[in-house]
N, CA and C atoms as a LAMMPS dump frame, in Angstrom:
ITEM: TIMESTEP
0
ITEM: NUMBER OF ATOMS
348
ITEM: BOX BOUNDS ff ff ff
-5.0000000000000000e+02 5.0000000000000000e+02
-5.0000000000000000e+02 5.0000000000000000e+02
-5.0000000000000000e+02 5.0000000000000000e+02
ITEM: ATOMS id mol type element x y z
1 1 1 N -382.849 -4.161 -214.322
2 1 2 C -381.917 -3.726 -213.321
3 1 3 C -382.608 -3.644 -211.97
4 2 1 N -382.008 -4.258 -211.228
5 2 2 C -382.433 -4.002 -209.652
6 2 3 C -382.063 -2.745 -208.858
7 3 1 N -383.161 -2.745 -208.118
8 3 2 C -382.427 -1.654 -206.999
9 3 3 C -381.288 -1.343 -206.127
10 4 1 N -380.609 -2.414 -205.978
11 4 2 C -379.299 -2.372 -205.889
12 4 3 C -378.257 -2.116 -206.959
13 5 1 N -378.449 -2.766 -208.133
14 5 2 C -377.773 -2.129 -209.803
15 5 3 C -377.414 -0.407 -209.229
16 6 1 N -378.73 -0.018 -209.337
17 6 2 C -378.998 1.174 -209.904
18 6 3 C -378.144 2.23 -208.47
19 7 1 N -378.534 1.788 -207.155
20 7 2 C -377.317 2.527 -206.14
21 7 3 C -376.19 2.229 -206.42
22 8 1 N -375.686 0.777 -206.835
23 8 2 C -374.412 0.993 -206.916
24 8 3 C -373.398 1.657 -208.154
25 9 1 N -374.584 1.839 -209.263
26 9 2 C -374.362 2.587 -210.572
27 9 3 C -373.645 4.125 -209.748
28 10 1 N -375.169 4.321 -208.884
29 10 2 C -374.635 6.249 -208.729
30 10 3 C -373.573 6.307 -207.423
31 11 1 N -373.509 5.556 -207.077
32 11 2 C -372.221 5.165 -206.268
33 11 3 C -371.056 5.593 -206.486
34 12 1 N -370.682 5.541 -207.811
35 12 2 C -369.562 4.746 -208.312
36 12 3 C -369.656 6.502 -209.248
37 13 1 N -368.898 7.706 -208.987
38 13 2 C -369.65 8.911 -209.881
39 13 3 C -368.179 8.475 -210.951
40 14 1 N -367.889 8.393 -211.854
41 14 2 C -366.58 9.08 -212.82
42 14 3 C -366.828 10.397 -213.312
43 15 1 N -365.576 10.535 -212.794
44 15 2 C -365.086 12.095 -213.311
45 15 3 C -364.344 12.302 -214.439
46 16 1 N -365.29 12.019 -215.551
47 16 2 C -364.102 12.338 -216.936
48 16 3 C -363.245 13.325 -216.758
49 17 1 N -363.598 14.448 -216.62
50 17 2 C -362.855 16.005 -216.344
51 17 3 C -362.168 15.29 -215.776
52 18 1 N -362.088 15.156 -214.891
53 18 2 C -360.61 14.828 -214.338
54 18 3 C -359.269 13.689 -214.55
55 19 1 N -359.967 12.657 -215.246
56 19 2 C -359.698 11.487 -215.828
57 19 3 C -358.702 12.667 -217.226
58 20 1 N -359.502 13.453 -218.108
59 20 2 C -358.996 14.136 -218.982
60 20 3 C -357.962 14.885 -218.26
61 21 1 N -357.922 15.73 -217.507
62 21 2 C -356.99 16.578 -217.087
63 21 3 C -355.703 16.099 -216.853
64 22 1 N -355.79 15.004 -216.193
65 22 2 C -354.86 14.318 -215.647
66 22 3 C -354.245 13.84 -216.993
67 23 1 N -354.82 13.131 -217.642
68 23 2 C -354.537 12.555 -219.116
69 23 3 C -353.365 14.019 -219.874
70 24 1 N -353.939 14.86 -219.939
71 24 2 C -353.743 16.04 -220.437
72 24 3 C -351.704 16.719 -219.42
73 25 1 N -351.913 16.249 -218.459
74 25 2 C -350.784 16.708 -217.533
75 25 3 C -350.039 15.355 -217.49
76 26 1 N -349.912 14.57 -218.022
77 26 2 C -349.076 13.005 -218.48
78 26 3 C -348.724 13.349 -219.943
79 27 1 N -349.597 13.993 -220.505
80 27 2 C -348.744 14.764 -221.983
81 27 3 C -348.304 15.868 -221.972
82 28 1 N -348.363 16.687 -221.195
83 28 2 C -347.849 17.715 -220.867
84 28 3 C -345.893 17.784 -220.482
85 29 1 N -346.365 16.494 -219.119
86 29 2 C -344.843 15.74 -219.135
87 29 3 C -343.945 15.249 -219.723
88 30 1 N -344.585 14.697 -220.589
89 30 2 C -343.822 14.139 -221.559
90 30 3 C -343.025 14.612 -222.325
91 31 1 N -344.238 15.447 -222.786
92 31 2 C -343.139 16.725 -223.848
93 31 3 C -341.893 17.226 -223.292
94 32 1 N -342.29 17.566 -221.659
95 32 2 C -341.577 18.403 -221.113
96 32 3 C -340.103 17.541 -221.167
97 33 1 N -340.205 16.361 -220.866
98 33 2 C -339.473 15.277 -220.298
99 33 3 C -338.602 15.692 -221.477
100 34 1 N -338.944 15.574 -222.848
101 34 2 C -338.509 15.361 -224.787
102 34 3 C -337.905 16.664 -224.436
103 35 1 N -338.29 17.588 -224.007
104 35 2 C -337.249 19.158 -224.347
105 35 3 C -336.248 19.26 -223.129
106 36 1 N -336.286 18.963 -222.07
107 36 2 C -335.527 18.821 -221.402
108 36 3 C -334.218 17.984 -222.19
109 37 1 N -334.606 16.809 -222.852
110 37 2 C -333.421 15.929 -223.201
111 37 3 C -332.12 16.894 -224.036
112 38 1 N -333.309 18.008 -225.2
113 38 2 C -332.309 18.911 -225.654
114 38 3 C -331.82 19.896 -224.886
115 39 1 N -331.789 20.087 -223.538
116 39 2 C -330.782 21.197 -223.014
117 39 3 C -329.362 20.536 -222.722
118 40 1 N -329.229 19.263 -222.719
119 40 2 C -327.437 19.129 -222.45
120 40 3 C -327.095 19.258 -221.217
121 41 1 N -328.058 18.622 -220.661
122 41 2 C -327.684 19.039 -219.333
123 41 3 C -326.127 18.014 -218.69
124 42 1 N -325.514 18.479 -217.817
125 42 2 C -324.722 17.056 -217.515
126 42 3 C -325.153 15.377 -216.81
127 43 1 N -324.46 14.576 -217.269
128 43 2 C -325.302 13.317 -217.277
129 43 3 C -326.204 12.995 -215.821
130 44 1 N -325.539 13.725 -215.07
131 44 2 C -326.046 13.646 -213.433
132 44 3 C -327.341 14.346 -213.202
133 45 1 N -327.194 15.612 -213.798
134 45 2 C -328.454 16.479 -213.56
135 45 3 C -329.195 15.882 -214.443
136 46 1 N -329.413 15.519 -215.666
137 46 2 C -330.312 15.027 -216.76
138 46 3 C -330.82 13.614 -216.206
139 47 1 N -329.841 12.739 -215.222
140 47 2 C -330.834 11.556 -214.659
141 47 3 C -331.84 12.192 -213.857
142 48 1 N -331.399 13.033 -212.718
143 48 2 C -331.859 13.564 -211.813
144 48 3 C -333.399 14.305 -212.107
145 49 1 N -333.705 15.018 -213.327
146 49 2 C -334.522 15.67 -213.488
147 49 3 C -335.674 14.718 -214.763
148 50 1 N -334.791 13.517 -215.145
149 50 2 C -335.686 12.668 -215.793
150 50 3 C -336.363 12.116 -214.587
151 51 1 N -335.998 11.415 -213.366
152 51 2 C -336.07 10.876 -212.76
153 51 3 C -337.671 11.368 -211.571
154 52 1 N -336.995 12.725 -211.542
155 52 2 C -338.003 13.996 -210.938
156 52 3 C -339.803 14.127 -211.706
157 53 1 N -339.412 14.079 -213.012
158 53 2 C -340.351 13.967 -213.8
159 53 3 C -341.319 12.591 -214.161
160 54 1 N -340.084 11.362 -214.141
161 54 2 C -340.862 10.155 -214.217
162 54 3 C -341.548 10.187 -212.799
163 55 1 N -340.979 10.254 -211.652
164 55 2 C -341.53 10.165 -210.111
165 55 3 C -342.929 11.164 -210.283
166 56 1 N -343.104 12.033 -210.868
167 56 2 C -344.551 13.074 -210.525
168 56 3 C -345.544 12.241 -211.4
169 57 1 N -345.318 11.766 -212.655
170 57 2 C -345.86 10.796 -213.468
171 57 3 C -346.503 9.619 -213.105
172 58 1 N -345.347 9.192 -212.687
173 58 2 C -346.14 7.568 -211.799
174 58 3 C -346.945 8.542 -210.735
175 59 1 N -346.848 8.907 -210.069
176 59 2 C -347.444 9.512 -208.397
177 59 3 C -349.309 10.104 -209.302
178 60 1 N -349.013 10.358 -210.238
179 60 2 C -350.128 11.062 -210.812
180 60 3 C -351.12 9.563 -211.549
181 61 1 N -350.358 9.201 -212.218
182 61 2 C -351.252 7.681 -212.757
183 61 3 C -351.354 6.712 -211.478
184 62 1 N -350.838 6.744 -210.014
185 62 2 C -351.248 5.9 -209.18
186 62 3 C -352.3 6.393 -208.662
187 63 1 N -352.019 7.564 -208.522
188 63 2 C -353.186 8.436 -206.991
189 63 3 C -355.172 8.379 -208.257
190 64 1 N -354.279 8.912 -209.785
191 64 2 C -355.824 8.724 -210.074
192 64 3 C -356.524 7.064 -210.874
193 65 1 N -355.605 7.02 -211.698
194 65 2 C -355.981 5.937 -212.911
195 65 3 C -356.065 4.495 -211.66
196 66 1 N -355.135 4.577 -210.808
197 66 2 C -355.077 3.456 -209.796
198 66 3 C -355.651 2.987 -208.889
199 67 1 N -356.296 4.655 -208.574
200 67 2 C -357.236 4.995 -207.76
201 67 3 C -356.922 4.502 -205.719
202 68 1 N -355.631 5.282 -205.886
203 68 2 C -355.363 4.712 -204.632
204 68 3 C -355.166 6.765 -203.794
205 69 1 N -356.214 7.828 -204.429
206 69 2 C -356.547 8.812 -203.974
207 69 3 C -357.053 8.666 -202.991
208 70 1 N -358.007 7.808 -202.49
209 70 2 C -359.244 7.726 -201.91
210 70 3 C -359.166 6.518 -201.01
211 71 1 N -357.758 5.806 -200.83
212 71 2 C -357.219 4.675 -200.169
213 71 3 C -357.256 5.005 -198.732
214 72 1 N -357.22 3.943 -197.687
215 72 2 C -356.69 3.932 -196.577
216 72 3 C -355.377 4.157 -196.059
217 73 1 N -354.886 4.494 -195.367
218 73 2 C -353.619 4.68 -194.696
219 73 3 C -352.754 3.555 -194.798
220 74 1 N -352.918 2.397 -194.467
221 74 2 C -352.329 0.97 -194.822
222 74 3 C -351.97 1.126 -195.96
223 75 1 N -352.322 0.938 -196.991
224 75 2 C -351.808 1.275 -198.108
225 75 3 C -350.681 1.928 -198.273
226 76 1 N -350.844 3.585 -198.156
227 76 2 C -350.243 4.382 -198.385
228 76 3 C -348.791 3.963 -197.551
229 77 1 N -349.004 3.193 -196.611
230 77 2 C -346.992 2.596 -195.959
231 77 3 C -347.357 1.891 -196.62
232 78 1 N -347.832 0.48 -196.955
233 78 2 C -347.187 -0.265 -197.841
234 78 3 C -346.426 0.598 -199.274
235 79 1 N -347.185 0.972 -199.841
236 79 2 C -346.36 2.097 -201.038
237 79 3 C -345.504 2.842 -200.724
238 80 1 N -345.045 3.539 -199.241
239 80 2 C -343.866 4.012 -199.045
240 80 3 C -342.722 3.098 -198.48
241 81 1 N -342.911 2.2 -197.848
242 81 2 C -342.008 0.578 -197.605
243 81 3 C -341.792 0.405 -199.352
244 82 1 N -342.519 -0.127 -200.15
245 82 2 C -341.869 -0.511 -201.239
246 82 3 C -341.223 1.127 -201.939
247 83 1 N -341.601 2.098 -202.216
248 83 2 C -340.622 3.3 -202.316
249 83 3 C -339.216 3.029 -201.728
250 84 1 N -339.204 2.665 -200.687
251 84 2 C -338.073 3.179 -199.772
252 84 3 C -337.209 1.901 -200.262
253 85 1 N -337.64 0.604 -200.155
254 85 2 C -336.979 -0.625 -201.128
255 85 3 C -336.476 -0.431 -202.489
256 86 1 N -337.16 0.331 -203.42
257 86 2 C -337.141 0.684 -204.831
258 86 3 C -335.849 1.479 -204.479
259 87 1 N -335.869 2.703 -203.7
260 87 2 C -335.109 3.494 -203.631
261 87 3 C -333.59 3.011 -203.442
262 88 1 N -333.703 2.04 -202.525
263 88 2 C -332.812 1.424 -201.817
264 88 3 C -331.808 0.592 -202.82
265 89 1 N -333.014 0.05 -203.948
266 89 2 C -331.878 -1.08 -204.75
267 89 3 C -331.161 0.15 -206.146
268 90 1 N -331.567 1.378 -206.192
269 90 2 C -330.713 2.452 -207.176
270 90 3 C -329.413 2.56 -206.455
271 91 1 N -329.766 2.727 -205.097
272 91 2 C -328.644 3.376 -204.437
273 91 3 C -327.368 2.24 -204.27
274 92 1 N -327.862 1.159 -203.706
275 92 2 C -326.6 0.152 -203.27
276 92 3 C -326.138 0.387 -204.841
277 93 1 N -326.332 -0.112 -205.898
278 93 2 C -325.249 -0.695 -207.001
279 93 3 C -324.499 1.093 -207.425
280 94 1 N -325.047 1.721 -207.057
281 94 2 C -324.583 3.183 -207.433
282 94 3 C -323.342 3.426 -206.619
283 95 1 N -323.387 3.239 -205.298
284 95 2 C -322.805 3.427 -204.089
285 95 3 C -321.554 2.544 -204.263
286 96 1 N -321.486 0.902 -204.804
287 96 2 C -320.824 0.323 -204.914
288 96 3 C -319.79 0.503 -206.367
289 97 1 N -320.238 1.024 -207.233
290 97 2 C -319.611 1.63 -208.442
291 97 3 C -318.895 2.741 -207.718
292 98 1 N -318.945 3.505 -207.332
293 98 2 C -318.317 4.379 -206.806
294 98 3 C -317.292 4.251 -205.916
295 99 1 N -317.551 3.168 -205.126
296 99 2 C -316.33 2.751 -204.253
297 99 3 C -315.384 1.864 -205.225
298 100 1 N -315.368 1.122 -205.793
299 100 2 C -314.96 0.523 -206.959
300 100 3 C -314.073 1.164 -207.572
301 101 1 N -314.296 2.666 -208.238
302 101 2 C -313.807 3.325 -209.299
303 101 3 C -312.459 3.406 -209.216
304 102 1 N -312.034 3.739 -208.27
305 102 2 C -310.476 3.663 -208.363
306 102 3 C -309.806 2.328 -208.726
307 103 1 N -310.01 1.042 -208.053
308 103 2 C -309.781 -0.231 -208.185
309 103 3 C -310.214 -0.424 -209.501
310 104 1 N -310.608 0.33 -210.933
311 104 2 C -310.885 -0.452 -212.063
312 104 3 C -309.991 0.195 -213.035
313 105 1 N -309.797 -0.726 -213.715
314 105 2 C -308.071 -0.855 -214.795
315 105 3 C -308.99 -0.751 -216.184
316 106 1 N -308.908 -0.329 -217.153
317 106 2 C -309.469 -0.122 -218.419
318 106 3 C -308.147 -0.432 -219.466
319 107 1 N -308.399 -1.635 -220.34
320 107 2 C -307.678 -1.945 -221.162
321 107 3 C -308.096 -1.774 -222.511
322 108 1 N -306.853 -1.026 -223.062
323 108 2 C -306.932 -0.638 -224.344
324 108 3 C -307.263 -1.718 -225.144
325 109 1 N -308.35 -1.559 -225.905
326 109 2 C -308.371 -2.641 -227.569
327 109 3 C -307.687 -2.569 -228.783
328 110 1 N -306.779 -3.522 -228.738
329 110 2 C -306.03 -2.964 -230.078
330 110 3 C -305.976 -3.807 -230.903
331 111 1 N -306.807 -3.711 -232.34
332 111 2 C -307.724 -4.214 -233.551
333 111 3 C -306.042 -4.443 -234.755
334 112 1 N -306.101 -5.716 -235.186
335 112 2 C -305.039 -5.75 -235.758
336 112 3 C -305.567 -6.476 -236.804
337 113 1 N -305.234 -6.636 -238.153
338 113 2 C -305.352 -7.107 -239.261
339 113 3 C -304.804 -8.38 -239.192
340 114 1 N -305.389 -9.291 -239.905
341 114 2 C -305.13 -10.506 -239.624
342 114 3 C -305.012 -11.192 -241.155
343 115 1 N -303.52 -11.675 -240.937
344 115 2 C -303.235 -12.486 -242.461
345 115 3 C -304.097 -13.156 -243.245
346 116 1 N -304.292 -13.143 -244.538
347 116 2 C -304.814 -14.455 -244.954
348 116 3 C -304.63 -14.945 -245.828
């Protein structure tokens, strides 16, 4: 190993502890995510708070496992430009269902036995 190896070895520190912790608070979520499903919540609030929970999740596996903690500023708008895009394509088809709703006709299926 050269002398350069060896600086850029201690360079570079990993933080298991924290690698674990984090690990540890992504299962933590999860669970949480699984008991939440049994409260019944109504379908609006139950997206809303899955949604709340997946968002802290990703934000937690980007900033460490991704390692974009320790990023430049550039970055961090590019990741809020694509946020704000992401965000953007939930909302239009949501927005447009909704204007819609009145204008949609629901036809009954009616299952009939057929000679033979």
């Amino acid at each position: 190993m050269t002398t350069k190896d060896i600086t850029a070895a201690q360079e570079h520190h990993v933080n298991v502890r924290a690698y674990l912790f984090i690990f540890g608070t992504l299962l933590f979520l999860t669970i949480v995510t699984v008991l939440v499903s049994y409260w019944h919540l109504p379908p609006t609030m139950a997206v809303l708070v899955a949604l709340a929970i997946a968002t802290l999740k990703a934000s937690l596996v980007a900033a460490f496992f991704m390692h974009l903690k320790g990023e430049r500023a550039i970055i961090y708008g590019l990741l809020a430009l694509t946020a704000f895009f992401v965000g953007l394509l939930f909302i239009l088809p949501s927005s447009d269902f909704h204007l819609l709703a009145d204008r949609t006709t629901h036809t009954p299926v009616v299952i009939t036995e057929e000679a033979h």
